[in-house]
N, C-alpha and C positions, 0 to 999 in steps of 0.2 A: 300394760303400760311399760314402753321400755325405758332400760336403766340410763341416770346421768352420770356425766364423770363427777358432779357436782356430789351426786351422793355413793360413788366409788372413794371420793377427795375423804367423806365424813369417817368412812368405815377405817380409811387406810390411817388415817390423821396425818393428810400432808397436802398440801396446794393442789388447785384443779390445774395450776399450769405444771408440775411434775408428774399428772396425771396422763395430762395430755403429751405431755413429752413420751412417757414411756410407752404410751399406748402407738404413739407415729413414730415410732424408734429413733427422738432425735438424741443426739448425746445430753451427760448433764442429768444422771440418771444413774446410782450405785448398780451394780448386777442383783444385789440382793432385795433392795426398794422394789427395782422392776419387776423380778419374781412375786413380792408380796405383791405389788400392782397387778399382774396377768392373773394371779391366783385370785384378786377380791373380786375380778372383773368378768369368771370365769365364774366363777362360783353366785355371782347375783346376775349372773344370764346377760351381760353385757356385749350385744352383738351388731356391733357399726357395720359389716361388710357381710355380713354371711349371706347364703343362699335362701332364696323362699324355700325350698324343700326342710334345711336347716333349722328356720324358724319355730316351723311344723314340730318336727324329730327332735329337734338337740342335736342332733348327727348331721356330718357330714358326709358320710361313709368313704372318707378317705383316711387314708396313713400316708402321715411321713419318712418317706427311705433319704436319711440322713447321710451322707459318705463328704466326707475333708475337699472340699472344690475342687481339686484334681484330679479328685478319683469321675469327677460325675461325665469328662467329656474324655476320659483314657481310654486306649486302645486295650488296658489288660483287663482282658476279661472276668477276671475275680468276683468284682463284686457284682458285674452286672450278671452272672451267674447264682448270685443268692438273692439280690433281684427277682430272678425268675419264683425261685421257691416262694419266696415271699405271695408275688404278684396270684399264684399256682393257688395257694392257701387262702388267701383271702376272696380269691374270687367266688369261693365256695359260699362266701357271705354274703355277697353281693360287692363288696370294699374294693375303692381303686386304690392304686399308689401312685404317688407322686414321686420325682426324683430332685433331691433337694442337693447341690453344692453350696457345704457350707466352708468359709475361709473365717482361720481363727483371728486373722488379724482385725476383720472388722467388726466393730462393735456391735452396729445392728443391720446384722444381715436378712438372708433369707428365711431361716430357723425362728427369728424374733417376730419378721412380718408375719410369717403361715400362725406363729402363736397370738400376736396379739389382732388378728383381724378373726383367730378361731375357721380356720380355714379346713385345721386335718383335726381329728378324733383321736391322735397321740402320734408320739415319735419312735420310728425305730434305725436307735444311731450305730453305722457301722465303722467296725474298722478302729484302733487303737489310738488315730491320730486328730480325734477332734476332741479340743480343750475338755477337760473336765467342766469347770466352772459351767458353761454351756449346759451339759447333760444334766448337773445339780441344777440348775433353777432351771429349765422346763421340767425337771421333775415336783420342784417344789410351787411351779405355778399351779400343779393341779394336776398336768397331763399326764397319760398313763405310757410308759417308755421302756422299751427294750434295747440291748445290747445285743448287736450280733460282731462275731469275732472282735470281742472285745469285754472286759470284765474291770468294777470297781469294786477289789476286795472291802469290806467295811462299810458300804453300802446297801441300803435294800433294794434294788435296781436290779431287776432279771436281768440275766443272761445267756447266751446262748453262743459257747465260744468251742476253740476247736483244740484236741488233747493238742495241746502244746508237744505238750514235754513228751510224753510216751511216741510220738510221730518221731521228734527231734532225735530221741534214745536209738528208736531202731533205724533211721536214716545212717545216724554217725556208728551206729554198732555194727553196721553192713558192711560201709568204710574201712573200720579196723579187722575185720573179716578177710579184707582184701590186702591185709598187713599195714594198713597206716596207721602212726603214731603220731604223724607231727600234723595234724588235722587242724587249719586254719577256721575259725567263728567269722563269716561277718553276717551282719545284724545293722539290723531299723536301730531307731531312739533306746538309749537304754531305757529310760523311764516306762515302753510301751510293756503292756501283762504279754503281750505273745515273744516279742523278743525277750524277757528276762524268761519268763517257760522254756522256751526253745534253748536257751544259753543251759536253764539246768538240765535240761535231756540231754543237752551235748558233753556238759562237764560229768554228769552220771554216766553215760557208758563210756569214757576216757576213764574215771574213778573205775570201776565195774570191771573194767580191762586191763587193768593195773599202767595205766599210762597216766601220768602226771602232766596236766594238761598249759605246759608250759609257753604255748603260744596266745599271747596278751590277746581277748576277744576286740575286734572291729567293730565300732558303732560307728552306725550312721544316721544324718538326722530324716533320710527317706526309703523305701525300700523299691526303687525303681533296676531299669537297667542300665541306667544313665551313675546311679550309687553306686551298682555291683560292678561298675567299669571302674570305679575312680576308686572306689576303694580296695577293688584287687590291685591296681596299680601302687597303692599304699605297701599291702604286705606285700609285694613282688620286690622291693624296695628294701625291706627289711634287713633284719641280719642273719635271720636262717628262712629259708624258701620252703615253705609246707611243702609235701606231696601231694596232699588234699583238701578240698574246703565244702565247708559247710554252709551255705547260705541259706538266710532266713524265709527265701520266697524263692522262686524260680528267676522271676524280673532278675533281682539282683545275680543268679544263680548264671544267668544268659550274660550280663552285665561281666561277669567275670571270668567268661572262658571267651566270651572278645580281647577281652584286654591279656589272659595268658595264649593266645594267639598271635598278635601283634606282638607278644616278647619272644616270637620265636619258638614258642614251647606249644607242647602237644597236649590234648584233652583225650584219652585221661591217661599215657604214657608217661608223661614228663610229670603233670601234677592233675589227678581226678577229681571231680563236681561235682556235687548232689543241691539239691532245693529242695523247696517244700510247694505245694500246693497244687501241685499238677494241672495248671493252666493248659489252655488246647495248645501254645506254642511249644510247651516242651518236647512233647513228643517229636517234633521239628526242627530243634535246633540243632546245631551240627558240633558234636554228637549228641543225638538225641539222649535228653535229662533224666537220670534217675535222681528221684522224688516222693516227697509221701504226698499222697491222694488225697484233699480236702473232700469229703459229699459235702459241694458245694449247695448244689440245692436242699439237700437236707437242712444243712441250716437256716437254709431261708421259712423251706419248710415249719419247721422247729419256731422261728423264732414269729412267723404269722402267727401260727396257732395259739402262743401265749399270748401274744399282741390281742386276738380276738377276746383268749379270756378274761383281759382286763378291760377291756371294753366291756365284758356281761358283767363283771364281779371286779368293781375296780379295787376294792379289798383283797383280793387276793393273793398270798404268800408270793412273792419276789421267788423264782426258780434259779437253779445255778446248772446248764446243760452244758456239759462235755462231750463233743460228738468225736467218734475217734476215726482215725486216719490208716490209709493201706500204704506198706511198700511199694512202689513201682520201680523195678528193676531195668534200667536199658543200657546204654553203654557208655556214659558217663562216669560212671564209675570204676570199669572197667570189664565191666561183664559182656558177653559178646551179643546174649539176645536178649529181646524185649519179657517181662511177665513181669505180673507180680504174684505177692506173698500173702 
């Protein structure tokens, strides 16, 4: 016999119409109630929309690939690249994925419908720029939820994110190889775990190298190429002109040797480039981007595979995976050929 909101109302002790609000995402509804709401309605097998197959199983055999709304119709390849891993590992199981744009502005989006109509088998949210709060209550409705490139210290919430800092270290330690001292940061949200990582691997090998890291770091609130334009245009501005810069992605990394183009000046002659994540356009950019190497799919890899274990064993210990990253050397920085290290 299936379950009423009438006796979800008795369990939660709160009105059948706050019930039914949070269950049709209207507003009018704390994020925290809600969560207790998805979690009692999940837990007494409360299922208005599911699949016949669903009924049968419990399962859906799907997952949710969570990425910040912008990311899900962009042209930078990044994430639809761990995407793939994911898609790779799970098919092993039989489990589709879906691809979910979530926007933190609104209240009840796409994330809250797939949760409360019980549509995917858990979440796996990528990327450092979708709300916290969000991630905390689909974890506390019940669903089993991973992190990829992305990490909540203090949390039991796996992760599956990529050496920040140690990528960041030997990018910018490459740089001062090449004699720069006065090495420009720009960077995403401060707030995000990959940009404060990346800022300490850059302040470590400045420390490391006896350079005192005197150029105030860049935050921006996106890490696009549309950021890395505007915001090298910011330092270019300034009161002392780096030689070289550090950006926290390639996007921005391409973003900023347009705009020290446009001032007239040379890449990497006048002032040299480095990014991180080795997207397919670097190797194409003009001069082609030296970069530390995300195994993008590995992480996708990596982070299905947990995804499935907490789907057998939803008990299972919260893991913390750091996947680490290669040198890619081209001439951006000022090296004359392609390799890496």
């Amino acid at each position: 016999m299936s379950v009423t909101i009438a006796e979800i109302a008795k369990k939660v002790g709160t009105s059948t119409a706050t019930i039914s609000r949070a269950l049709n995402g209207l507003p009018g509804v704390s994020t925290e109630l809600r969560a207790k709401i998805l979690h009692a309605a999940k837990e007494m097998d409360y299922l208005p929309n599911i699949s016949a197959r669903s009924l049968i199983t419990k399962k859906t055999k799907i997952a949710a690939f969570v990425v910040e709304a912008k990311h899900a119709n962009s042209a930078d390849p990044f994430y639809p690249s761990i995407l793939q891993g994911i898609q790779a590992e799970l098919a092993k199981n039989s489990y589709h994925v879906i691809l979910v744009g979530h926007n933190n502005e609104e209240e009840n989006g796409q994330v809250w419908k797939i949760a409360r109509e019980q549509k995917a088998d858990g979440f796996i949210f990528a990327g450092p720029d979708i709300n916290v709060a969000t991630i905390l209550a689909i974890k506390e409705a019940g669903y089993p939820v991973v992190l990829v490139d992305n990490s909540l210290p203090g949390t039991k919430i796996s992760s599956i994110s990529i050496d920040n800092l140690g990528g960041a270290f030997e990018v910018v330690e490459h740089l001062i190889e090449h004699g720069h001292k006065k090495i420009a940061f720009l960077g995403g949200a401060s707030g995000w775990a990959s940009t404060r990582e990346r800022l300490d691997g850059y302040e470590t090998a400045l420390r490391q190298n006896g350079i005192d890291p005197s150029l105030k770091p860049l935050f921006m609130p996106a890490t696009t190429i549309e950021t890395g334009y505007s915001g090298m245009i910011s330092i270019l501005g300034g009161e002392a002109r780096p030689t070289a810069v550090f950006a926290v992605n390639d996007a921005m990394a391409i973003g900023a040797m347009k705009a020290i183009h446009e001032a007239g000046l040379q890449v990497p002659e006048d002032i040299a480039v480095a990014g991180f994540d080795d997207v397919i356009w670097s190797a194409y950019s003009d001069p082609p981007l030296t970069t530390a190497s995300v195994f993008k799919e590995k992480l996708g890899n990596q982070a299905g595979h947990h995804f499935l274990e907490l789907i057998e064993s939803p008990d299972e210990p919260p893991v913390k995976i750091e996947v680490s990253t290669q040198l890619v050397i081209r001439r951006s920085c000022g090296c004359r050929g392609d390799r890496s290290s």
